[in-house]
TINUDO-339019 format. One line per field, with one value per residue (C-alpha): x, y, z; residue number from 1; chain; residue in three letters. Coordinates in nm, 2 decimals, padded with zeros to 4 digits, always signed. Layout:
px	X; ...
py	Y; ...
pz	Z; ...
n	NUM; ...
chain	A; ...
res	Ala; ...
***
This chain:
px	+08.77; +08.81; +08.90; +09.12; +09.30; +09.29; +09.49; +09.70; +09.86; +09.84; +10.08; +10.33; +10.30; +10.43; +10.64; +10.78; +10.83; +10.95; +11.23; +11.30; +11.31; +11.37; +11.65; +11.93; +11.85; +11.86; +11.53; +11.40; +11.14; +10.98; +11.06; +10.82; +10.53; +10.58; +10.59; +10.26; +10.09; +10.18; +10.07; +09.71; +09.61; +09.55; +09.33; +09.10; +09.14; +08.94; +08.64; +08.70; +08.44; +08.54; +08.34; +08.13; +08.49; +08.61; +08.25; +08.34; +08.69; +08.62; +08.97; +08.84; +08.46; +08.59; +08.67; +08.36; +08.10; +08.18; +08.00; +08.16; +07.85; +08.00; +08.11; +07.98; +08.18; +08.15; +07.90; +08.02; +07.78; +07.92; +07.93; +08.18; +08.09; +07.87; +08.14; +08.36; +08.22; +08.27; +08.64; +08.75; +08.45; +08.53; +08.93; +08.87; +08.65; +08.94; +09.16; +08.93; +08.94; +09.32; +09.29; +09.07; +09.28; +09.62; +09.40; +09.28; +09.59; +09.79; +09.53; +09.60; +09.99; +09.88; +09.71; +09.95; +10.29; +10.02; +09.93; +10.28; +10.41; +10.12; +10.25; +10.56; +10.48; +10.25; +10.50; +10.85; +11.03; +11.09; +11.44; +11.49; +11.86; +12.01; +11.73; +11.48; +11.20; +11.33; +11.12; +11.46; +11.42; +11.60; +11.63; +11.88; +11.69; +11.80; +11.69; +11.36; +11.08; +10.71; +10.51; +10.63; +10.82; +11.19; +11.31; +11.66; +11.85; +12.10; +12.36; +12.47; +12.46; +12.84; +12.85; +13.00; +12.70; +12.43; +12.34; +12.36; +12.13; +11.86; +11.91; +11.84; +11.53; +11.40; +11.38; +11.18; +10.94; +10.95; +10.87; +10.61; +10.76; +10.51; +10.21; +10.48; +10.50; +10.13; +09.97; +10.25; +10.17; +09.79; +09.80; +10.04; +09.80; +09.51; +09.73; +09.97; +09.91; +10.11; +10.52; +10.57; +10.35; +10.66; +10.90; +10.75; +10.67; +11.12; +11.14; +10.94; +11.14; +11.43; +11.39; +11.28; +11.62; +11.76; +11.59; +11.67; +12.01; +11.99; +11.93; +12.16; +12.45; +12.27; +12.32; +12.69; +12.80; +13.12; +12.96; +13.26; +13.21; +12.87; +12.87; +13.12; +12.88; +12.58; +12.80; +12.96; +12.60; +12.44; +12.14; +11.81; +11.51; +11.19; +10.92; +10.78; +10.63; +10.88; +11.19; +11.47; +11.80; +12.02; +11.73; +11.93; +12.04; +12.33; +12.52; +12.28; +12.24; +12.61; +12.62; +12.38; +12.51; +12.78; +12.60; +12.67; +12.33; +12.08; +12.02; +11.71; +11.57; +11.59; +11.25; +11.10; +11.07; +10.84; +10.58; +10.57; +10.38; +10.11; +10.11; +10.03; +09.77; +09.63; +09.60; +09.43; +09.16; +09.12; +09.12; +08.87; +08.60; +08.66; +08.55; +08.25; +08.12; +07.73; +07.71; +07.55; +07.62; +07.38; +07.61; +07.76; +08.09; +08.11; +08.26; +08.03; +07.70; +07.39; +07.02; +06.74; +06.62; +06.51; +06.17; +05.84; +05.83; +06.15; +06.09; +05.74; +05.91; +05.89; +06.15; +06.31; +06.14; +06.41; +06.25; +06.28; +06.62; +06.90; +07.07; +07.40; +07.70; +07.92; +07.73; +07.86; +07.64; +07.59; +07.29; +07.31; +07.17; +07.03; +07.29; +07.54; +07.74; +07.89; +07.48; +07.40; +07.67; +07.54; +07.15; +07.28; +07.47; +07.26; +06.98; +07.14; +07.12; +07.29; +06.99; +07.03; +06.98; +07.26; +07.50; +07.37; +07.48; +07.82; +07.72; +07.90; +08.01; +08.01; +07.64; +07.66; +07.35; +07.27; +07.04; +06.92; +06.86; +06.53; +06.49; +06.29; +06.57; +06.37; +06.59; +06.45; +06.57; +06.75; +06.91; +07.18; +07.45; +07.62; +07.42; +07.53; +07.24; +06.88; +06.87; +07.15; +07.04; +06.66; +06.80; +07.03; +06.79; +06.53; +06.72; +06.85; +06.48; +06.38; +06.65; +06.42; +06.45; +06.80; +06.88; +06.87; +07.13; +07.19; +07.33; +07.38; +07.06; +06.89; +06.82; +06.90; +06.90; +07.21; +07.33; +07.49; +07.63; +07.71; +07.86; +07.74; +07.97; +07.84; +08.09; +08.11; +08.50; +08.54; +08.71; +08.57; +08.67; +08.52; +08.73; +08.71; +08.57
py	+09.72; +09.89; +09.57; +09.49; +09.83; +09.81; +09.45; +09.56; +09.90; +09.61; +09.39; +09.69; +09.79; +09.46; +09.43; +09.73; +09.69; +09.31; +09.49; +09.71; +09.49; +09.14; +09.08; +09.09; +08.85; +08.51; +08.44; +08.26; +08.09; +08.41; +08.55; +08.26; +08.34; +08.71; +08.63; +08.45; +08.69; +08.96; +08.76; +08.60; +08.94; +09.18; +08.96; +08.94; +09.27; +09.50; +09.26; +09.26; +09.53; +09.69; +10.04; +09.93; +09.92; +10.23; +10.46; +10.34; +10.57; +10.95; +11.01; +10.79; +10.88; +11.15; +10.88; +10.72; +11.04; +11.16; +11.13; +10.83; +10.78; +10.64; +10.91; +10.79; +10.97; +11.36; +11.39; +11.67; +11.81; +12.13; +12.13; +11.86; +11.67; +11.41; +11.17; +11.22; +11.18; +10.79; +10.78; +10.74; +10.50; +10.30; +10.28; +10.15; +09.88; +09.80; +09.76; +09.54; +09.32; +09.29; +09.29; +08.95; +08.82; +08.78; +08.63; +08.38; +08.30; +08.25; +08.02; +07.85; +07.83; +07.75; +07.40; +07.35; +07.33; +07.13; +06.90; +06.80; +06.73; +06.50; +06.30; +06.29; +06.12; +05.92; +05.78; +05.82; +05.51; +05.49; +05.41; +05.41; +05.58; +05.63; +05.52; +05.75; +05.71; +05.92; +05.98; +05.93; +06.12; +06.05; +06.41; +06.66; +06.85; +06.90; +06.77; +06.94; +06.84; +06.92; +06.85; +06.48; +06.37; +06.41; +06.38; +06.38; +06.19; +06.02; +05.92; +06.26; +06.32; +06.27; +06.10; +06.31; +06.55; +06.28; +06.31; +06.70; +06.73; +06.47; +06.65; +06.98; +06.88; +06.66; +06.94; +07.14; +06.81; +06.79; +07.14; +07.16; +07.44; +07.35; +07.49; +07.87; +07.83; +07.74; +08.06; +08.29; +08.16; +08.23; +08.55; +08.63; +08.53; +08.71; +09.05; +09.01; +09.35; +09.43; +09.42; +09.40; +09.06; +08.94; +09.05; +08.92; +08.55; +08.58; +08.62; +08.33; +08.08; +08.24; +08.21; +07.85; +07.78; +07.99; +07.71; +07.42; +07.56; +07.56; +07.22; +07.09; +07.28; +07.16; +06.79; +06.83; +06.89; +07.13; +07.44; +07.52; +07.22; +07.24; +07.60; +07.47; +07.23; +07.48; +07.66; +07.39; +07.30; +07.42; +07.22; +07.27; +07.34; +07.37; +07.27; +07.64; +07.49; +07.27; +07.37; +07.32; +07.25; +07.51; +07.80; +08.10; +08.38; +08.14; +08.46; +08.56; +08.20; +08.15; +08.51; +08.37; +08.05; +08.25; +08.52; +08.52; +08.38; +08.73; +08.82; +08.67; +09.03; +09.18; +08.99; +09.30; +09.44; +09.21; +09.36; +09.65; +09.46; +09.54; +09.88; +09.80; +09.57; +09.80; +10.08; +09.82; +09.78; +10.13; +10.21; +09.90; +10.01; +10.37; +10.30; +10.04; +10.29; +10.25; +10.58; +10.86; +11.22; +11.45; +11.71; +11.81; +12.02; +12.38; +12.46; +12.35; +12.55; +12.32; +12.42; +12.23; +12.04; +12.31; +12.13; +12.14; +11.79; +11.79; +12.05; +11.89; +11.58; +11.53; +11.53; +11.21; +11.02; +10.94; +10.59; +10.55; +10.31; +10.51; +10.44; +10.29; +10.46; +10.10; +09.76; +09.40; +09.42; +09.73; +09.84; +09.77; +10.01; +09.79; +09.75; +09.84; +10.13; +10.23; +10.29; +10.52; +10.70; +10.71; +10.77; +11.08; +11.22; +11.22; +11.34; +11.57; +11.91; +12.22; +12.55; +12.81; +13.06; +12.95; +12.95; +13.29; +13.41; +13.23; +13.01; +12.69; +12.51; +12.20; +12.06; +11.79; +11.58; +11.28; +11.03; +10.70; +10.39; +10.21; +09.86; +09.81; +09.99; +10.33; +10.60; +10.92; +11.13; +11.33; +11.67; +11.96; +11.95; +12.17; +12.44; +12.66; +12.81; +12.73; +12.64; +12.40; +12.21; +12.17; +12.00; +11.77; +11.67; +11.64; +11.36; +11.19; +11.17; +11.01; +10.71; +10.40; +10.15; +09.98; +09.67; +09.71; +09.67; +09.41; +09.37; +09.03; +08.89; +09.17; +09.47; +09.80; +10.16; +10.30; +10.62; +10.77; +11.11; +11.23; +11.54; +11.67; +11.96; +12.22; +12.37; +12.59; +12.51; +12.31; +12.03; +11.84; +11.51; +11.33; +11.32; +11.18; +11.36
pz	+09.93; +10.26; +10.44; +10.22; +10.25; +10.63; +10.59; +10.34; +10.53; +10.88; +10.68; +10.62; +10.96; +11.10; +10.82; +10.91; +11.32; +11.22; +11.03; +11.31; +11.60; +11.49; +11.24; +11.48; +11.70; +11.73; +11.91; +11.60; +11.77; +11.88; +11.55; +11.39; +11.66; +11.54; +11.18; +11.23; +11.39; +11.13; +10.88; +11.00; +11.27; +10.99; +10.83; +11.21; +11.38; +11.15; +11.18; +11.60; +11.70; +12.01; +11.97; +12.26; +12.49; +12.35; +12.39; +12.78; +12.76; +12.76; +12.57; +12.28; +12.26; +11.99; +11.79; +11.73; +11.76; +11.39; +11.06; +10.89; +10.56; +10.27; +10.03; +09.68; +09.33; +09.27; +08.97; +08.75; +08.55; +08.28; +07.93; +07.85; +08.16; +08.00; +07.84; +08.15; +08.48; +08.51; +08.41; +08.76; +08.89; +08.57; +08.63; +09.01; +08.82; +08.60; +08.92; +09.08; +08.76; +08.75; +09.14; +09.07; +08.79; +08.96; +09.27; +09.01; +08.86; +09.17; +09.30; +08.99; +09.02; +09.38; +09.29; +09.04; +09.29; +09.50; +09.26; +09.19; +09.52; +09.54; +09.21; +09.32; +09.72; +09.53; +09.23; +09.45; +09.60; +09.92; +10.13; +10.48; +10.52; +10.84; +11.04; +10.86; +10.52; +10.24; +09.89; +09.66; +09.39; +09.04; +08.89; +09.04; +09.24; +09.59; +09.94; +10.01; +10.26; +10.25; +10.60; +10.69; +10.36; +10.32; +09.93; +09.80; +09.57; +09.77; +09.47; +09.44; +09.81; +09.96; +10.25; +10.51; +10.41; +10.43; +10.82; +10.82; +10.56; +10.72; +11.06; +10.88; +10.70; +10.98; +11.18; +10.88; +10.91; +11.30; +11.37; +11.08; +10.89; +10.61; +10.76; +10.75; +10.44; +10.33; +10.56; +10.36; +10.06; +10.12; +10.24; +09.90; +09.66; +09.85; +09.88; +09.59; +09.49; +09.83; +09.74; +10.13; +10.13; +09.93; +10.15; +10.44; +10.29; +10.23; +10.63; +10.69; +10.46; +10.59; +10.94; +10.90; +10.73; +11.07; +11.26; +11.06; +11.09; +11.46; +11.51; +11.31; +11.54; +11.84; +11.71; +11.75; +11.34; +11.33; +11.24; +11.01; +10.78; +10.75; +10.59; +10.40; +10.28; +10.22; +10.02; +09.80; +09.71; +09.37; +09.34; +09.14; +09.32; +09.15; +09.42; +09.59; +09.86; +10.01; +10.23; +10.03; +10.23; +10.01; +10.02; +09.92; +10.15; +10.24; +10.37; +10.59; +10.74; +10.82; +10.98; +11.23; +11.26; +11.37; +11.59; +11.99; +12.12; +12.22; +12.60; +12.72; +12.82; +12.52; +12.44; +12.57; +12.26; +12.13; +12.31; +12.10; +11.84; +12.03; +11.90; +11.54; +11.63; +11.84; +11.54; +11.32; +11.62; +11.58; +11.24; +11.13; +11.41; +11.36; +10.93; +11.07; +11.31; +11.32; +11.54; +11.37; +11.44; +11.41; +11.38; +11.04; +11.01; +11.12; +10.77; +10.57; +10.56; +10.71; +10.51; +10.56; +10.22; +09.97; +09.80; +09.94; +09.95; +10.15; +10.38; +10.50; +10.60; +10.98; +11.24; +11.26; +11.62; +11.84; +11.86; +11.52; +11.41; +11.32; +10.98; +10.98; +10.82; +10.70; +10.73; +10.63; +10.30; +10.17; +09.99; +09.60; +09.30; +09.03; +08.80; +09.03; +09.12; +08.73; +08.64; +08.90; +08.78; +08.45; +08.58; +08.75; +08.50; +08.23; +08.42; +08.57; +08.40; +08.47; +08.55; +08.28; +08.55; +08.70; +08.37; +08.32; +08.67; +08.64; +08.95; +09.03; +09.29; +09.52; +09.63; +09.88; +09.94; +10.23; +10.19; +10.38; +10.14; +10.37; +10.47; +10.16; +09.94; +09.87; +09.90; +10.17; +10.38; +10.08; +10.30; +10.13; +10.40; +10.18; +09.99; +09.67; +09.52; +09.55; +09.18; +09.23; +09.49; +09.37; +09.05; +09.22; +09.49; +09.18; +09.02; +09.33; +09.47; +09.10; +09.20; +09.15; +09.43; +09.59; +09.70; +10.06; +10.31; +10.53; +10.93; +11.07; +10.80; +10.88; +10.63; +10.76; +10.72; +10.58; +10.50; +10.20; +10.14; +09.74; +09.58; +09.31; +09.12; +08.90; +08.68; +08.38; +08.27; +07.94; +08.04; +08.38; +08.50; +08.79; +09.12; +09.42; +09.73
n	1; 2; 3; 4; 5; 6; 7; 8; 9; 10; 11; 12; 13; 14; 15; 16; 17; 18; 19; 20; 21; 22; 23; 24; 25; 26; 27; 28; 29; 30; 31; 32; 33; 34; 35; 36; 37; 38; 39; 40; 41; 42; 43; 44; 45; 46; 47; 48; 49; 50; 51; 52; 53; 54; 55; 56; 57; 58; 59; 60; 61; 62; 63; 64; 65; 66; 67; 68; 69; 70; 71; 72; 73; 74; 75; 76; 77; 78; 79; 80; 81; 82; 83; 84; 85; 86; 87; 88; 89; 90; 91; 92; 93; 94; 95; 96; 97; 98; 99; 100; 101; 102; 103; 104; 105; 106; 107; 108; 109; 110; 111; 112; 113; 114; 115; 116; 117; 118; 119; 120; 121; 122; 123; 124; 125; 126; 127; 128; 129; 130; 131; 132; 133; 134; 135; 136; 137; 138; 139; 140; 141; 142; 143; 144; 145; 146; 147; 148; 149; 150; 151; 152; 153; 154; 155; 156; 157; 158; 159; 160; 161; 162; 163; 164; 165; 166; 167; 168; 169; 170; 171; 172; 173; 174; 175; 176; 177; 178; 179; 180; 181; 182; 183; 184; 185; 186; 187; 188; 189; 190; 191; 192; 193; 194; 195; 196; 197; 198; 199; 200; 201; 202; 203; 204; 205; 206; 207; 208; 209; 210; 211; 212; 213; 214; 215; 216; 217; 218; 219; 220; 221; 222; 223; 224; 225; 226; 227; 228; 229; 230; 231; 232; 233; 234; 235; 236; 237; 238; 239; 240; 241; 242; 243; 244; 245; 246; 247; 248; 249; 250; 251; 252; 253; 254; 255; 256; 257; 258; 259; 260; 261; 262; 263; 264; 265; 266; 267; 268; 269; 270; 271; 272; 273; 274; 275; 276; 277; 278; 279; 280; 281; 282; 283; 284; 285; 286; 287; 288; 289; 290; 291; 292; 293; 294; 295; 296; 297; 298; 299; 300; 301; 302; 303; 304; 305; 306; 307; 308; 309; 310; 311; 312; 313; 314; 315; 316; 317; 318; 319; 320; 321; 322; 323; 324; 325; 326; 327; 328; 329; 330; 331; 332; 333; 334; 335; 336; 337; 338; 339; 340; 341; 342; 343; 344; 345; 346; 347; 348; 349; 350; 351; 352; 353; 354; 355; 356; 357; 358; 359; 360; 361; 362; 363; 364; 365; 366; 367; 368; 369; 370; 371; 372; 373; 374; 375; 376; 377; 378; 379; 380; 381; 382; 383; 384; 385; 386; 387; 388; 389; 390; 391; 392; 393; 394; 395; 396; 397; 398; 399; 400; 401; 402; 403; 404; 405; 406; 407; 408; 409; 410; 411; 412; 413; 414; 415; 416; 417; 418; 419; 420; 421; 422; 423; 424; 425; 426; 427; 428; 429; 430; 431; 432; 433
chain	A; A; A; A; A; A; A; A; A; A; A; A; A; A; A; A; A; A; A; A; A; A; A; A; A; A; A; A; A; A; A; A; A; A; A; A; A; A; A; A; A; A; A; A; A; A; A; A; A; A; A; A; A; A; A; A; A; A; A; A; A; A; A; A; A; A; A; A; A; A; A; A; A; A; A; A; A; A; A; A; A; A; A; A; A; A; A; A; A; A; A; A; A; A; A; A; A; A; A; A; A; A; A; A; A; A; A; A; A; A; A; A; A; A; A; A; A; A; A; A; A; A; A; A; A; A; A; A; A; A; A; A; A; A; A; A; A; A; A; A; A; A; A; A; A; A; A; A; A; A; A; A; A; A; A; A; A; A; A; A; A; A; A; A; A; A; A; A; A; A; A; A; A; A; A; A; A; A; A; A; A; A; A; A; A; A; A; A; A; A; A; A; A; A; A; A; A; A; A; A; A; A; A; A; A; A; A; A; A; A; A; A; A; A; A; A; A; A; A; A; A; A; A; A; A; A; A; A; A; A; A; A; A; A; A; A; A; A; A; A; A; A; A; A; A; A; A; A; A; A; A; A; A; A; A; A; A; A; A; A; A; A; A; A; A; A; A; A; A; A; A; A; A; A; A; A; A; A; A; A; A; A; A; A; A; A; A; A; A; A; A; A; A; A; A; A; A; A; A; A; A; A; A; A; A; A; A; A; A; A; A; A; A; A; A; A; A; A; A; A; A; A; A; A; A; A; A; A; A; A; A; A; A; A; A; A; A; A; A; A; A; A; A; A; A; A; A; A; A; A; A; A; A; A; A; A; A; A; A; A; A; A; A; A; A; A; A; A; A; A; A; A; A; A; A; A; A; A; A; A; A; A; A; A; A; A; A; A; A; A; A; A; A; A; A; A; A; A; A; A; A; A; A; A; A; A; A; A; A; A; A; A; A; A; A; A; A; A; A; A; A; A; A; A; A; A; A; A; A; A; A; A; A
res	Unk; Unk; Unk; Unk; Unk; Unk; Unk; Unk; Unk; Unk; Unk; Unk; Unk; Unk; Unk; Unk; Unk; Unk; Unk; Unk; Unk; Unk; Unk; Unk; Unk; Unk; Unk; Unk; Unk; Unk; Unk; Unk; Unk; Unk; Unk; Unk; Unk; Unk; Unk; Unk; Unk; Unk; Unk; Unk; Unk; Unk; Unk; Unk; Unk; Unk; Unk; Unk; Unk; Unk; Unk; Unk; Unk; Unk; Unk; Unk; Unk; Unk; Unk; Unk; Unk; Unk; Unk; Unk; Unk; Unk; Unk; Unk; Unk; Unk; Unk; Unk; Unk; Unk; Unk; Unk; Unk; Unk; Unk; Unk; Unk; Unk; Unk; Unk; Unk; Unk; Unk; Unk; Unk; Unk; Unk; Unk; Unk; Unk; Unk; Unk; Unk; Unk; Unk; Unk; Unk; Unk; Unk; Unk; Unk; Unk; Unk; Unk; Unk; Unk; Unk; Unk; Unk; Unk; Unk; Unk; Unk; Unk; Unk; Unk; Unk; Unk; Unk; Unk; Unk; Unk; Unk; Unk; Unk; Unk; Unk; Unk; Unk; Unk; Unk; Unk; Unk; Unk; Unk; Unk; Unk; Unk; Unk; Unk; Unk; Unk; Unk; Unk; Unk; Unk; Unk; Unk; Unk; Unk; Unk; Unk; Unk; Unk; Unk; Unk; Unk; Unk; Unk; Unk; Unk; Unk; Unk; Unk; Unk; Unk; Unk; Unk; Unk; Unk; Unk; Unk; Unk; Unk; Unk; Unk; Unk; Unk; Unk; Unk; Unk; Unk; Unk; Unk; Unk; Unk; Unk; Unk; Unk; Unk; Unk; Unk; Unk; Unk; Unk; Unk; Unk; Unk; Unk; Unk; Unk; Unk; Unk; Unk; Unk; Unk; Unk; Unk; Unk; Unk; Unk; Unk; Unk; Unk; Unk; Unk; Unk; Unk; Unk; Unk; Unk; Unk; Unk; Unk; Unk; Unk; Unk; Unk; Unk; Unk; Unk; Unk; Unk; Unk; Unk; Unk; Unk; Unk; Unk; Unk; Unk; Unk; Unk; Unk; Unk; Unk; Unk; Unk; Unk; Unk; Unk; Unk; Unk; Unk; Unk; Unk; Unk; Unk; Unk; Unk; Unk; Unk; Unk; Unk; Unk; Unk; Unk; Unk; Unk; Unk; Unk; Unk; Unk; Unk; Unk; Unk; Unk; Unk; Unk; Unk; Unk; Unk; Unk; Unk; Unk; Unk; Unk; Unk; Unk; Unk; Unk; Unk; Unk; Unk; Unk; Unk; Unk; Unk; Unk; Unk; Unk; Unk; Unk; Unk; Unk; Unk; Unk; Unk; Unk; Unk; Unk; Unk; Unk; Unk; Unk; Unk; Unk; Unk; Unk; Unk; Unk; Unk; Unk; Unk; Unk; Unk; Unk; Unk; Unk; Unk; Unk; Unk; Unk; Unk; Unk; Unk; Unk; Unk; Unk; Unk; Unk; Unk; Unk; Unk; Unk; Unk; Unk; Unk; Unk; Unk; Unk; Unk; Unk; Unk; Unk; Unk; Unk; Unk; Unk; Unk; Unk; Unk; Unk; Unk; Unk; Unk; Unk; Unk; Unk; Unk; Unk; Unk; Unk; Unk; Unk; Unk; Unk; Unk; Unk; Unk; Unk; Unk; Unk; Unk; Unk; Unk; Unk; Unk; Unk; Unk; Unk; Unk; Unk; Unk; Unk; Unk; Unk; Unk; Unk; Unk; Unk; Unk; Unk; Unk; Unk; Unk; Unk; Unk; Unk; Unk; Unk; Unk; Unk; Unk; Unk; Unk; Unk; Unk; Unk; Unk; Unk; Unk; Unk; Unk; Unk
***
C-alpha cells in the first residue's frame, strides 16, 4: 500500500508541473516524451534504491539515519474498548476490497474494448482508397485508427474531406499513437482511485490529436478548411481505445493549430521534471530504509524492558544481523493482520491498580519478528507505568509464531514498533499512530 501511495502522489506531481509548464506550447513531441515519463517513472523510481549514493553525501546522511519500523494499529484497551479497537484496521480492509474491485472491473471493460476491435479487423472488409488499406465500416461511427488499421465508412465521408482525414489518422498509425494510449489506459485501471490519472490519460489523447493535427497542416491542407471540417463533424464514436479523428476538445485543437510555433529555447524548462523525479527517489528509499538507528527520540522517555525475562536478555553483538525496518515481503501473523488485532485486544486487560490510580496513557513497544517468525527483542521505548507496560509486553511476548519476512528469497529480521493505549473514557476508538 505504500508503493502504491508513493506512485499515486508521483503521478500528481507530474501532473501538476505538466500543467504548469507544458500546455502552452507547441513542442508536442516533447510533450509526448514528458507525458510518458510521468506516466511509467512513478511506477520505477520508488523501487530504484539509491541509499547507498545518498549515505556518500554528508547533507543527506540525515535522511537515512532515522527509525523508520513499521508502525502497526494503536490497541485501545478501556471499558468499552473491546467492540471498538478494529473499526479502523477493518475499514482500510474494506478499501482494499473496493480498491481490488474497480482494478477487477476495469480489467474487465479493458478486454472487453480489446476484444472488439479484434472482431471488428477480423470481420471488416477491406478497400484500398487513395493509395492506402482502410477497414470500411458499415455503422456510423467515425474514422478511428488502432496501431496499423485505419477504419471509416467512406459513404458518408465527403470527398473534399477524404484525404485530410487519412492524413490525420495515418499519422496516428505512423507514429504509433496506440501504444499512448494503451500505457494510459494501464496505469488508469491500476490507479483509478487517482482523479489526476484521468486527467492525465485526457492530455495524452489530446496531444496525439495535437500531433495528428500537425501533420496534416504540414501536408499542405488550408488550415481554415480543415477546422472547418473538424467542426462540421458529429460522428459516433464508441471504440476507447482507438484515436478517433473528431476526439473532442475541438477548441483547444484549432487554438493550436493556430498558435505561433514556441522558441526552441524555451525547452529549458523541461528539465525541471527532474525535480519530481528526484523527490520520488527520495521519498521511496527514505520508507525502504534498512538502516536502523539505535537511537530513539529525545521526547519520548527510553526504559529498558520491565520483566525479568526482558531485562536478562543480552546486549545485542554488533556481529549479529541487524533487523530491517521495510522489506519486499513482510512478515505475516497467521491469520493476518485483522487477528492480531483481535489476539491483542482481548488479551489485553487493563491493571486494576492502575484504574484505581486513574493511570492511563500511551505504551509504545518494539519488537523484531526472527528469521524463523518468533517474535523477541520486545523493548518499552515509551514507558507509562510499570503496571502498564508489564501487561502489554505480557501479551505481546504470548504472540505465537509469524510468517517470517523475506529479502531478495531470503528471510530476514524485521522490526516492528506497536502502541498500545490505556484509557479510562467510555467511549474509545482505535486511531492511527
Amino acid at each position: 500500500m505504500l508503493y502504491l501511495l508513493q506512485v499515486n502522489i508521483g503521478l500528481i506531481l507530474f501532473y501538476a508541473l505538466y500543467k504548469l509548464l507544458c500546455t502552452r506550447d507547441t513542442f508536442f513531441h516533447s510533450r509526448r516524451f514528458i507525458l510518458m515519463v510521468s506516466l511509467i517513472l512513478p511506477f520505477i523510481l520508488p523501487l530504484i534504491d539509491i541509499r547507498e549514493w545518498m549515505e556518500s553525501r554528508d547533507s543527506l546522511i540525515m535522511l537515512t539515519h532515522f527509525d523508520y519500523s513499521v508502525v502497526l494499529p494503536e490497541i485501545v484497551v478501556g471499558s468499552k474498548a473491546a467492540g471498538t479497537g478494529n473499526q479502523v484496521f477493518i475499514l482500510s480492509e474494506w478499501i482494499k476490497y473496493i480498491y481490488l474491485a474497480g482494478i477487477v472491473l476495469l480489467t474487465i471493460r479493458f478486454f472487453i474494448q480489446v476484444i472488439s476491435l479484434y472482431r471488428i479487423i477480423l470481420h471488416t472488409p477491406t478497400k484500398i482508397i487513395n493509395g492506402i488499406c482502410v477497414k470500411c465500416l458499415k455503422d456510423p461511427s467515425g474514422p478511428f485508427s488502432f496501431f496499423g488499421w485505419i477504419f471509416m465508412n467512406p459513404t458518408i465521408v465527403k470527398e473534399n474531406e477524404m484525404d485530410e482525414i487519412l492524413t490525420h489518422e495515418l499519422a496516428h498509425v505512423k507514429q504509433k499513437h496506440s501504444v499512448d494510449i494503451l500505457i494510459a489506459e494501464i496505469v488508469s485501471i491500476c490507479c483509478w482511485i487517482n482523479p489526476f490519472v484521468w486527467l492525465i490519460k485526457r492530455e495524452v489523447r489530446l496531444n496525439l490529436e495535437f500531433l495528428a493535427d500537425k501533420k496534416v497542416m504540414e501536408a499542405g491542407f488550408s488550415t481554415k478548411s480543415y477546422q472547418y471540417h473538424l467542426l462540421g463533424l458529429a460522428y459516433n464514436h464508441k471504440y476507447g481505445l482507438s484515436n478517433n479523428f473528431n476526439f473532442s476538445h475541438l477548441k483547444q485543437r484549432i487554438i493550436m493549430m493556430n498558435k505561433k510555433k514556441s522558441n526552441g529555447a524555451v525547452h529549458i524548462k523541461y528539465a525541471l521534471f527532474t525535480l519530481p523525479a528526484f523527490a520520488l527517489l527520495v521519498a521511496g528509499n527514505i520508507s525502504c530504509s534498512q538502516d536502523v538507528s539505535e537511537k530513539t527520540d529525545t521526547k519520548e522517555e527510553v526504559v529498558t524492558p520491565v520483566s525479568p525475562d526482558a531485562a536478562e536478555t543480552p546486549a545485542e553483538n554488533p556481529a549479529e544481523e541487524k533487523a530491517f525496518d521495510v522489506v519486499e515481503q513482510m512478515p505475516e501473523y497467521s491469520g493476518g493482520m485483522q487477528e492480531l488485532m483481535t489476539f491483542l485486544q482481548e488479551n489485553i486487560k487493563y491493571p486494576k491498580s492502575a484504574q484505581e490510580r486513574k493511570v492511563e496513557g500511551r505504551v509504545i513497544v518494539q519488537f523484531v519478528v526472527e528469521k524463523d517468525g518468533t517474535p523477541t527483542e520486545f523493548n518499552v521505548v515509551r514507558s507509562i507505568d510499570p503496571t502498564l507496560d508489564e501487561e502489554a509486553l505480557r501479551v505481546l511476548k504470548a504472540m505465537p509464531k509469524w510468517k517470517p519476512g523475506m529479502q531478495k528469497g531470503q528471510p530476514v529480521r524485521v522490526k516492528y514498533t506497536i502502541p498500545v493505549s490505556f484509557k479510562l473514557k467510555k467511549f474509545l476508538l482505535l486511531s492511527p499512530l
